[in-house]
N, C-alpha and C positions, 0 to 999 in steps of 0.2 A: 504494500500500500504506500502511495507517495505521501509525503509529509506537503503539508501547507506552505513552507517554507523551508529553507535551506541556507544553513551558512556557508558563504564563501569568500569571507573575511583572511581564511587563512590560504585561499586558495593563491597560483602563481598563474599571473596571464602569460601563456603562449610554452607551457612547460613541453606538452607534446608536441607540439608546433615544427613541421623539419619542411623551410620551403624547396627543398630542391628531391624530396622524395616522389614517386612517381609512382602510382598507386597499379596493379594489376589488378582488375575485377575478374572473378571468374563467372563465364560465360554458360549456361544452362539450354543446350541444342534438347530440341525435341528427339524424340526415342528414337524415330525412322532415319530423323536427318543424324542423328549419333551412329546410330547402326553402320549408316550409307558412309559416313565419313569413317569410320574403322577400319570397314573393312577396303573399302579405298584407299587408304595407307597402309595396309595390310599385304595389299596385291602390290603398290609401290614401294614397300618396305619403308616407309617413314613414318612418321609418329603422327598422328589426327592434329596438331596445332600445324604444323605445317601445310597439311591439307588445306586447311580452314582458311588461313594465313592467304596462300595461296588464290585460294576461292575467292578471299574478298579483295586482294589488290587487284585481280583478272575483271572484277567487276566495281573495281570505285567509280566510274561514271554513271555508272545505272544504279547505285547505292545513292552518290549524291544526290541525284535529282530523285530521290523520295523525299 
């Protein structure tokens, strides 16, 4: 349950704060398109990020203009 208030008298501004970190999110493909990508680096002997990778520099113009 949250409290109505909160101290942060002792807190430090910017403690975690790292500007030149660069965050990787990870990416949540649907079942079919994971499958499809598997086993496509599978038959290419490479790893599915490079597939993917791949997949979306071959199509940054039709990416962009969504």
């Amino acid at each position: 349950m949250m409290r109505r208030e909160y101290d942060f008298s002792k807190g430090i501004r910017g403690k975690f704060y790292r500007p030149n970190v660069h965050l990787r999110l990870p990416v949540y493909l649907d079942e079919d398109v994971s499958q499809f990508v598997q086993e496509f680096a599978r038959r290419k002997r490479t790893d599915p990020q490079t597939v993917v990778n791949k997949l979306l520099r071959s199509n940054k113009e039709t990416l962009q203009a969504l």
